[in-house]
C-alpha positions in Angstrom: -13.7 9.2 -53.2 -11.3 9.9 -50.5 -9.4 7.5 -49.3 -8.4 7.0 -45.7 -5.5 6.0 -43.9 -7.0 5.7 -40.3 -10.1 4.9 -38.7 -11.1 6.3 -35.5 -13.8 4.4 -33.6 -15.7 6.7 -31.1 -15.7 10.7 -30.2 -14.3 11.1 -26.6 -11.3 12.7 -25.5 -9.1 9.6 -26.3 -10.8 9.5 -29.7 -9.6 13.3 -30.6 -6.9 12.8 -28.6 -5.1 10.6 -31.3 -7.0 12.1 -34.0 -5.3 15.3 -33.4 -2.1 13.4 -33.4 -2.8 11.9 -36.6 -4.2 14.7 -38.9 -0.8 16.1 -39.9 0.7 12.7 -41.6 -2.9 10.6 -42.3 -5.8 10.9 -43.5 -7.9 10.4 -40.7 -11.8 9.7 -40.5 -13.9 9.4 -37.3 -17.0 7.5 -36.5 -19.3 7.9 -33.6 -23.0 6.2 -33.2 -24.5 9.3 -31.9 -23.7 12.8 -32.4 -20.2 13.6 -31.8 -21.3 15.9 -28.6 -22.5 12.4 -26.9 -19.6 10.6 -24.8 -18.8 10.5 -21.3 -15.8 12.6 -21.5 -18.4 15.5 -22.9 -20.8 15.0 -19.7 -17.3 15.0 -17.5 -18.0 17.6 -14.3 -14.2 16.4 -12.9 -11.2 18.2 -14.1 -7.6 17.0 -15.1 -4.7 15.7 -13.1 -1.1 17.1 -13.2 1.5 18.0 -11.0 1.7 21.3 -11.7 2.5 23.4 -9.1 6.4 24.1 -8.3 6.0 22.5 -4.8 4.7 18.7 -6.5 6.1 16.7 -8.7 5.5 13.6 -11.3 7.2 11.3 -8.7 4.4 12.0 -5.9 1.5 12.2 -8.3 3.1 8.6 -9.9 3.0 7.3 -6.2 -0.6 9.1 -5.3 -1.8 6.7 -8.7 -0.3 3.6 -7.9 -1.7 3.5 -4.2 -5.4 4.7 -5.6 -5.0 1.5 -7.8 -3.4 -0.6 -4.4 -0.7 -1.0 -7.2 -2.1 -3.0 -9.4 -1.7 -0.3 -11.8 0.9 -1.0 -15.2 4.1 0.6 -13.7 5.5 2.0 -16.8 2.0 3.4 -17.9 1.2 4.8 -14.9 4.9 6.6 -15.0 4.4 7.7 -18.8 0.9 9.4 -18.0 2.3 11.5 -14.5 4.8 12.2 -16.3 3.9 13.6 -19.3 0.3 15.0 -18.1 2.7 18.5 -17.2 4.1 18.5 -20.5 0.5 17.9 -22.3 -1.5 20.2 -20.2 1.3 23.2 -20.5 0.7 22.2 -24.4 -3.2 22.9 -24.4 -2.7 25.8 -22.4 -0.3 27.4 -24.5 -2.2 26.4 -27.5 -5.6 28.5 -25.8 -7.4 25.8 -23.7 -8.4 28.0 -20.6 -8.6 26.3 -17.1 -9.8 28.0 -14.3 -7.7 30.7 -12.8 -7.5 32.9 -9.1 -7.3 36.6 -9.3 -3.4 36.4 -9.6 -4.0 34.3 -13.0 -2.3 31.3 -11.6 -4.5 28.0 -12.0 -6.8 27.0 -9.2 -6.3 23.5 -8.5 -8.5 21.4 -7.1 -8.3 18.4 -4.8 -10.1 15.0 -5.2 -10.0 11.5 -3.9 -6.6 9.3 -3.7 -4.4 13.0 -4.1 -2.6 13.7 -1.6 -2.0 17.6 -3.4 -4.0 19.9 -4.6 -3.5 19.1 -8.7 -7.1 18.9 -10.6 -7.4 21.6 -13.1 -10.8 22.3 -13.7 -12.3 24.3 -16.9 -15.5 26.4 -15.6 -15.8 25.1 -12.3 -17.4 21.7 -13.3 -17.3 21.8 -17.1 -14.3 20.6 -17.7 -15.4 17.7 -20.1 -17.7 20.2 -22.2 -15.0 22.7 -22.7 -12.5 20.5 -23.5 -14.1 18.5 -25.6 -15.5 21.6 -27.4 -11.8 23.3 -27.4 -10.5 20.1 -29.2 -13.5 19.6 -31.4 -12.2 22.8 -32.6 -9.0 22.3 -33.2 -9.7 19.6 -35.3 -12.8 20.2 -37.4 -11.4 21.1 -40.9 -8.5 18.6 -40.2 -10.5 15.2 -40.6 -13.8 13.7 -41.5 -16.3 13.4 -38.7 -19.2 10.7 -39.3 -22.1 11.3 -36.7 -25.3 8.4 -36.6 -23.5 5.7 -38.0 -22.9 2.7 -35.7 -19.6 0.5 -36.1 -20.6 -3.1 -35.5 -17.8 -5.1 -36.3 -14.5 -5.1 -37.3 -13.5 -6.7 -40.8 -10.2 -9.1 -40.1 -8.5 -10.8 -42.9 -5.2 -12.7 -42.6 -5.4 -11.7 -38.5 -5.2 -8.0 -39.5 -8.1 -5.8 -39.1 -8.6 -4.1 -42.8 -11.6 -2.2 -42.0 -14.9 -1.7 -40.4 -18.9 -2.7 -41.0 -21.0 0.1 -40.2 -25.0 0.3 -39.8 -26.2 4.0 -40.6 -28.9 5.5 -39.2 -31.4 3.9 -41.6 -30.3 0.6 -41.3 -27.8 0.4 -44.1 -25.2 -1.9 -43.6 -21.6 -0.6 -45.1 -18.1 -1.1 -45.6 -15.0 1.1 -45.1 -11.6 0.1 -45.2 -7.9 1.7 -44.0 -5.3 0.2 -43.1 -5.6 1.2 -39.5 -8.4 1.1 -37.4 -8.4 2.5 -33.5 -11.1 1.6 -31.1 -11.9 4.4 -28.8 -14.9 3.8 -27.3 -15.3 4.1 -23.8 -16.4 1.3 -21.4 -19.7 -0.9 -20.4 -21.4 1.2 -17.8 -24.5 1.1 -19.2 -24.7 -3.0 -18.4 -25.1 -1.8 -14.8 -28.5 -0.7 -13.2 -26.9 2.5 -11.7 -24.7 4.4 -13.6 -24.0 8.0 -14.7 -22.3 7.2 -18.2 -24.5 8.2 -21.1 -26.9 5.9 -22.4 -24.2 5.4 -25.6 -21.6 3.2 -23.3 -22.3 -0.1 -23.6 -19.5 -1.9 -24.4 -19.7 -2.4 -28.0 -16.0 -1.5 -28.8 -14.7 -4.2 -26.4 -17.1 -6.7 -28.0 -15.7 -6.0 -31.5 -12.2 -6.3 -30.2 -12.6 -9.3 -28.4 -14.2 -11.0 -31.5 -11.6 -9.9 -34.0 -8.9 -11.8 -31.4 -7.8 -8.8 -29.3 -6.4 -9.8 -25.9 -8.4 -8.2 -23.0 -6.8 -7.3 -19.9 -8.5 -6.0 -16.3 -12.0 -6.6 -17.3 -13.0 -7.2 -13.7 -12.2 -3.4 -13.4 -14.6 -0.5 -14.3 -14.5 3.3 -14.4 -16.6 4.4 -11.3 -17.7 7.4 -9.1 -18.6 6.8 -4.9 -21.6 9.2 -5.5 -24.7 10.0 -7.9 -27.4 11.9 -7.0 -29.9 9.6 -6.3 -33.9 9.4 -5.9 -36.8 7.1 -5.7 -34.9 4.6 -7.5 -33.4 7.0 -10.3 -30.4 8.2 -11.3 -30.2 12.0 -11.4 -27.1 12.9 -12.1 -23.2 12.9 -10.6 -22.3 14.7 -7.5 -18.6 15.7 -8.6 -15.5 14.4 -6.3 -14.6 18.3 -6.2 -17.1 18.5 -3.7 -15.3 16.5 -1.4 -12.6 17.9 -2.3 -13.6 21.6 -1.5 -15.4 19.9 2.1 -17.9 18.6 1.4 -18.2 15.0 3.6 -20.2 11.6 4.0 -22.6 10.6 6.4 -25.2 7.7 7.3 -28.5 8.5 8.2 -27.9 8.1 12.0 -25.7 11.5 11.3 -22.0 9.7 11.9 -19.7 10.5 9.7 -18.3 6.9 8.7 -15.1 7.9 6.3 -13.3 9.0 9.7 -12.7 5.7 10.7 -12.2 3.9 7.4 -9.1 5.9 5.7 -6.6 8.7 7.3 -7.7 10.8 4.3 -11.5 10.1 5.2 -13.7 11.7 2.4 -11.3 11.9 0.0 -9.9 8.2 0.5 -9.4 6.7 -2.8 -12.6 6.1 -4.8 -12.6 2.2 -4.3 -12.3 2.6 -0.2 -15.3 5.3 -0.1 -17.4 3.0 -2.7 -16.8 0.1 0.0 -17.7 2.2 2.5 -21.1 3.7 1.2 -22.0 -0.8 0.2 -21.3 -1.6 3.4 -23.1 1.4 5.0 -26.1 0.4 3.0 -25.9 -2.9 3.7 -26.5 -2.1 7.5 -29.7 -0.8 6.4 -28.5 3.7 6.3 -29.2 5.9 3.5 -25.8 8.1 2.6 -25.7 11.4 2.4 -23.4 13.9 1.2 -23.1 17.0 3.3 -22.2 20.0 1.3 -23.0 23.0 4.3 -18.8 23.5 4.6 -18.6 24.2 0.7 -18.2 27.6 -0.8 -20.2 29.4 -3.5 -22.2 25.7 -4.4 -25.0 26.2 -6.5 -27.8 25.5 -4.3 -26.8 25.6 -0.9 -30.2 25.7 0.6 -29.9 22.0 -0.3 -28.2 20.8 2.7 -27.4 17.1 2.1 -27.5 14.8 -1.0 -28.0 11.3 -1.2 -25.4 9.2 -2.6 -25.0 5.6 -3.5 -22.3 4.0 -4.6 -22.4 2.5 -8.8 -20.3 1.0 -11.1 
């Protein structure tokens, strides 16, 4: 029987994201409720911020991050991420992760809300999350022990140290597996709202376990969102991508104004909080949102000409 030094609790980026820091010193096993392929980052359309073009730099992508989070955002975090996000994504590059690239073969970067630069690397126009996820899932396949269908439910804490976890599998077993550490990585709640794009998989359970073990929670008034989902008859179809607005595309009400002009001096691409406000309070006045994609180059479906959008958390 194997034994393990480290438990990994979900299968997002994050998840194989310390798992592929681990493998090399621990022995490292994974567990994820679904299959491995179901996660939010998996279903990601957006791409990845760095400054890395020769004419940005951390320091403006640090201060572009603490505005978008009207600087309530952890200082030194928020530093360590802008600054290292160069040094990580040259890493993956060099190591074969392929992000899109213009005729010249430098990266095409994108532009999306809160940015003040053109910095979002995208991975096949809006499949980022699939091919990175799938590019990591590679690299660490033979390295660690993957465990798909088999739900963690609790933590096991003895002496205020967490010594393991109690699983259900996919027939109802309860189990037992114990390492002396254990990482939660699983994503947020968005699946305890009515409207939400996350994957039906997010609902919170990793928090829960934490918070009963004796974990200190922090910010839980604050939840990953996007200003706008493609939405119909009272169903969710699916995420319209900020690198729409990014590449042009733009809001407006159903009398045909376009509202984001006189709301932020970077309108459409305001950060995500300001447009989210904007679409609530639009609705609220009794106007349907669209999102007008006609200025947008080589879209998928442009006989489409607008989009409704709501606003979800």
């Amino acid at each position: 029987m194997n034994k393990y030094e480290v438990i990994v609790i979900g299968s997002g980026i994050a998840a194989l994201t310390i798992a592929n820091c681990l493998y090399k010193n621990k022995n490292v096993i994974l567990y994820t409720k679904s299959n491995k392929l179901t996660s939010n980052s998996y279903k990601a359309q957006g791409g990845v911020a760095a400054a890395m073009e020769k004419e940005d730099t951390w320091e403006e992508h640090f201060l572009d991050t603490l505005t978008a989070g009207v600087f309530h955002n952890d200082v030194h975090h928020t530093e360590l991420l802008t600054k290292n996000a160069i040094r990580y994504l040259t890493q993956l590059i060099n190591d074969g992760m392929e992000f899109d690239q213009d005729q010249s073969g430098r990266l095409r970067l994108g532009r999306e809300g809160g940015l003040m630069k053109r910095r979002i690397l995208h991975s096949g126009g809006d499949a980022t999350g699939k091919n990175l996820m799938d590019f990591m899932f590679r690299n660490v396949q033979d390295k660690l022990t993957i465990v798909e269908n088999e739900m963690v439910i609790d933590l096991i804490v003895q002496n205020d140290q967490c010594i393991g976890i109690v699983t259900k599998a996919v027939h109802g077993e309860i189990r037992q597996y114990f390492a002396p550490f254990t990482i939660i990585a699983t994503g947020g709640a968005g699946q305890i709202y009515k409207f939400t794009s996350n994957v039906e998989t997010i609902t919170g359970d990793g928090i829960a376990m934490a918070y009963r073990a004796g974990a200190v929670l922090a910010d839980m008034e604050f939840m990953q969102f996007h200003p706008t989902i493609l939405y119909k008859n009272g169903e969710i179809l699916g995420l319209v991508s900020e690198a729409v607005r990014g590449e042009g595309g733009f809001l407006q009400n159903s009398r045909g104004e376009r509202f984001m002009e006189h709301v932020h001096e970077l309108k459409d691409l305001a950060p995500r909080d300001i447009v989210a406000r904007a679409i609530y309070q639009q609705l609220h006045k009794g106007y349907d949102v669209f999102l007008n994609i006609t200025q947008v180059k080589n879209f998928d479906n442009p006989s489409e000409k607008f989009c409704k959008s709501i606003s979800y958390y």
